[in-house]
N, C-alpha and C positions, 0 to 999 in steps of 0.2 A: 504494500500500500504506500503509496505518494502523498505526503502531506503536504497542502499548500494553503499558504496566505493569501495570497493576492488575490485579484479577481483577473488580473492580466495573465497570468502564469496557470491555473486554471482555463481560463478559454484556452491555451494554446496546447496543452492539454488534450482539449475536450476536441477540438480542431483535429485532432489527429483520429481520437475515436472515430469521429462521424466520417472521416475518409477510410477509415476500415469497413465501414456498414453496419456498425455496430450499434444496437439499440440500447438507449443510456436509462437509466433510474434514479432516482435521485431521493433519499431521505434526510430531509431536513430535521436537526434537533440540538436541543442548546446544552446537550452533554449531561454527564453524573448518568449515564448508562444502563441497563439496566433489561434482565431477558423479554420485557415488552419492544424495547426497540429493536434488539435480535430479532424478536419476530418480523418487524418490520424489514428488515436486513434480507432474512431468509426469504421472503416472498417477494424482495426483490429482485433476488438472485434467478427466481423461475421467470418470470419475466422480462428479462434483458440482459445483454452481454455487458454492462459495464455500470458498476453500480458505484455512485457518488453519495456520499454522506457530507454531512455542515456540523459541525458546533459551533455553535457560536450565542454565547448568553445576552438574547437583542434588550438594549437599554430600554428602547420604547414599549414594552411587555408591563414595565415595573411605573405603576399605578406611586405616586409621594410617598403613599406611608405604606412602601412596600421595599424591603429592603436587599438591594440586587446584589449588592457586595455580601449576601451571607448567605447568597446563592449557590451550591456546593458546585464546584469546579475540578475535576477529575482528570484529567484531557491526558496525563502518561494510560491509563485505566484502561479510558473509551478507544484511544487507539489500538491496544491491543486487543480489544473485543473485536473494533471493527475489521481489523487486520484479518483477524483467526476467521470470519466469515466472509472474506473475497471480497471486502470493499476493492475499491480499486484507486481511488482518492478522497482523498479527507481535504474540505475548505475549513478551514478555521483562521478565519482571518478575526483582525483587531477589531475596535469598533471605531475607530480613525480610517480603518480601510472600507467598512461598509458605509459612513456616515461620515466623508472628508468633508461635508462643508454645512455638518449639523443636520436637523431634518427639516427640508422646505417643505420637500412632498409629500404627502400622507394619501393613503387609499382607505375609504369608508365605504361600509357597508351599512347606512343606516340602521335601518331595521331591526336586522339578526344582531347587529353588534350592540343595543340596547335592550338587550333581553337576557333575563337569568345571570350570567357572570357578568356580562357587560354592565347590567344594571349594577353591580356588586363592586367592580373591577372600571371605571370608566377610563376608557381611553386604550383600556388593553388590545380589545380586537382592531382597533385601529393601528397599533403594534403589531403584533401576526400579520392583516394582511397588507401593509409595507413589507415588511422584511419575507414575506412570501411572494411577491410582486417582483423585490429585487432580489430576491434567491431566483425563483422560475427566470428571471431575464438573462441572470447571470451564467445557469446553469445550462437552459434550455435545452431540460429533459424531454423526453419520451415519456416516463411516465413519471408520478410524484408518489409518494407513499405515504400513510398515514396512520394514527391508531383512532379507533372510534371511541377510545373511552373521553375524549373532548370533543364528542359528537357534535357541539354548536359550533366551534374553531372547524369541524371539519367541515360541515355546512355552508361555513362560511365561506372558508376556499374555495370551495367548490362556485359557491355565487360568484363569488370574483374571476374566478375563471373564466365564467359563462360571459360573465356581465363585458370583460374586457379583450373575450377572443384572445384567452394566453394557448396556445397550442399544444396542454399538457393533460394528460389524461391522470386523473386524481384516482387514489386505490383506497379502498380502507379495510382498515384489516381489523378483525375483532380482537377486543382487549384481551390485554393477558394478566391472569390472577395466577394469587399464590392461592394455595391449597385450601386455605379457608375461606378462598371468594372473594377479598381484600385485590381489586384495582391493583397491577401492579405501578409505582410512579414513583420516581425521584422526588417529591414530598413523603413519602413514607418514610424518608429517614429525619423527619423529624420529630418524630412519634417516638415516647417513651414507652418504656415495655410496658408497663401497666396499659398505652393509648394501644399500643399494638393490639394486646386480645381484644381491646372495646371497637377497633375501627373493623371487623370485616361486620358487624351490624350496618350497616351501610348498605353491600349487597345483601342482606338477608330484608333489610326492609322494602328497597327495590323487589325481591324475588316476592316479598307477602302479599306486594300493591299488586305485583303484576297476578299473583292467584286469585287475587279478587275480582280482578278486570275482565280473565279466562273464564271467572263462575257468574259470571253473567253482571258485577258491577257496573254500574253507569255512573254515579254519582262521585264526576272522580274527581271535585271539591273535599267530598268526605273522604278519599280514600287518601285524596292528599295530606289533611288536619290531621288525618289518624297516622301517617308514617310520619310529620314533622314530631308529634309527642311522642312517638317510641322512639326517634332519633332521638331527642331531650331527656328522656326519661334513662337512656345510655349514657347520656354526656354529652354528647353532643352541642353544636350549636345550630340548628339547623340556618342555613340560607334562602335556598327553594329547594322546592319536592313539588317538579309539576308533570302533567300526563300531556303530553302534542303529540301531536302530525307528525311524523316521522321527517315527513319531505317538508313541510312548511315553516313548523319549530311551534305555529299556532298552539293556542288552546285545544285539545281533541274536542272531537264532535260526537255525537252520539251515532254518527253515519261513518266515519274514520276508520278503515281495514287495518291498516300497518300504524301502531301507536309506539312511541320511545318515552319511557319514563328517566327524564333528567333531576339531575341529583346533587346538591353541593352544600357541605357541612364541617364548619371549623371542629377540631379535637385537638384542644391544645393548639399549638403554635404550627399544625399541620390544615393547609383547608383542601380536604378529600373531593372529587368528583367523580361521578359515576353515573351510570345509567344501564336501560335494561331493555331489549325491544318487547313489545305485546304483537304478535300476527292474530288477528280477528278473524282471517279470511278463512 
């Protein structure tokens, strides 16, 4: 594997793949590694001959009172994971290299980007889809990779995509948990062992809403109220706990086939996200 800084030394790079006929991948992520982005790694491998990875921890992600400098940074770690699965180059450039003359431009996603974390987190999706924007430019994959366990961030790309005719086909690949059902994420390390056994409540309250949904529930205001208080009643602090549209992000309907139960809840000094699909059909 090839490590590189720049964004210059990269395309020249990448210049050479594409005169081989080689079909590129690309998994963007801001390191502290971890077998969920493996996953992502390995399913990009079945799909393309030259798979490209990012680290890179984007400043514009981190909301004032969000503290980016105690964001864990790994990067001897994440190379040798990405090495040992056929990455083929690593961009991990500075952030004077991505943002030489500060940020003028910013890409919004109205909407989707004020809803749920957005609401919680303002300005972040606005964060993701710049530095997705100038990753895709930079890279200009074939395909891009994803985890769906930030199924609105994934949503959201995907709109930007659509919205701005980037020529990059988005993948997502279903999350990856540890044995108790616990999301696996680079927040999970900062969970104390006592927060550890309390956080895979999280998916088990997801899996109870989505039981109720399957036995004929409709009333998914109530199914909502009742998994915020077994979240709290754990420790938790809940954020939202709401039932949409898979495809829209909306409120579900009581006509709605394909439903996602999203999910986001402080434990300690960790804030968990998750979710859960309902098929109706």
């Amino acid at each position: 594997m090839k490590t590189i800084n720049t964004i210059a030394d990269l395309r020249v790079a990448l210049a050479y793949e594409r005169k081989q006929g080689n079909r590129i991948s690309f998994v963007p992520t801001m390191g502290n590694l971890h077998a969920g982005h493996m996953a992502l790694v390995e399913h990009a491998s079945q799909v393309s001959d030259c798979i490209v990875a990012s680290v890179f921890v984007n400043p514009m992600q981190f909301s004032q009172n969000e503290d980016i400098d105690a964001y864990p940074r790994t990067l001897d770690a994440d190379k040798k994971l990405l090495a040992e699965r056929g990455v083929k180059y690593l961009l991990a450039p500075t952030a004077r290299e991505m943002y030489p003359q500060g940020v003028s431009t910013q890409v919004q996603i109205p909407v989707l980007s004020n809803l749920y974390c957005g609401a919680s987190r303002p300005g972040h999706f606005v964060g993701v889809a710049t530095i997705c924007a100038k990753l895709f430019n930079i890279v200009q994959p074939d395909i891009a990779v994803f985890g769906e366990k930030d199924f609105q961030q994934l949503t959201i790309i995907r709109q930007m995509v659509r919205d701005l005719c980037i020529p990059v086909e988005i993948i997502g690949v279903q999350t990856g948990r540890a044995e108790d059902g616990l999301a696996l994420s680079s927040r999970n390390g900062y969970l104390s062992n006592e927060e550890r056994q309390i956080a895979p409540v999280l998916y088990k309250t997801l899996q109870d809403a989505a039981d109720k949904i399957k036995s004929g529930e409709r009333n998914f205001a109530e199914v909502e109220t009742a998994a915020n208080q077994q979240l709290s009643e754990a420790g938790f602090k809940p954020d939202y706990f709401n039932v949409v549209n898979r495809e829209t992000l909306d409120t579900a309907s009581l006509n709605d086939k394909e439903i996602i139960i999203l999910a986001a809840a402080q434990l300690g000094k960790a804030r968990l996200i998750d979710n859960l699909f309902v098929d109706l059909q």
